[in-house]
N, C-alpha and C positions, 0 to 999 in steps of 0.2 A: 300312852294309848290305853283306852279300857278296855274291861272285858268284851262288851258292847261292839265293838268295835274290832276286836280282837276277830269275834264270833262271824260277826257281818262278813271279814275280808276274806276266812275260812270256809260263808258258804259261798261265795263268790268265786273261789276256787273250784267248786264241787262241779263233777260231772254229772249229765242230767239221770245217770242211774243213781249215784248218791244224792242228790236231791230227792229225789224218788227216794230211797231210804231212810232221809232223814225226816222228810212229811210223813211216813210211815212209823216212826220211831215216835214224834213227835202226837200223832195221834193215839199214840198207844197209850203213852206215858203223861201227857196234857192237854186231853179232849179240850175242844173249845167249849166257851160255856151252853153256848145254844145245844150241843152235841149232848151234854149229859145233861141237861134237862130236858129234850127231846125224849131223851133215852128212861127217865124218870117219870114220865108223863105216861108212855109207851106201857111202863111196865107196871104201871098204876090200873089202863085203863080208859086214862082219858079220852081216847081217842077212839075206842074200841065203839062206839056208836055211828060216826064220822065212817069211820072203814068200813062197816055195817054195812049202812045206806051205799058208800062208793059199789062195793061190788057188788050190792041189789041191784044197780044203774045201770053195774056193765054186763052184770045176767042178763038183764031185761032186755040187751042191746041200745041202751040210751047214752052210750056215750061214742068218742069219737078220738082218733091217734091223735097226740101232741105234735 
């Protein structure tokens, strides 16, 4: 058997709190990649225009709940 597999059977065993722990773990330690380029982008600025505009929108009253 591999690791692989080894790993799969063990979260298969997991209660939904450890589950919840180990997404938790698992983000800390292995952001997906969208996550830290998200987070790259963010701390650049890129976005800082984008955001601007969004909360001029919802000052003004021109937007609506999701």
């Amino acid at each position: 058997m591999s690791t692989v597999e080894e790993i799969e059977r063990a979260i298969n065993s997991l209660t939904p709190e450890q589950i919840e722990q180990l997404y938790q773990w698992l983000d800390e330690h292995h952001p997906q990649r969208a996550d830290v380029r998200l987070a790259s982008d963010l701390a650049a600025g890129r976005f800082d225009d984008r955001i601007s505009r969004a909360l001029d929108e919802y000052e003004a009253g021109r937007t609506r709940p999701l």
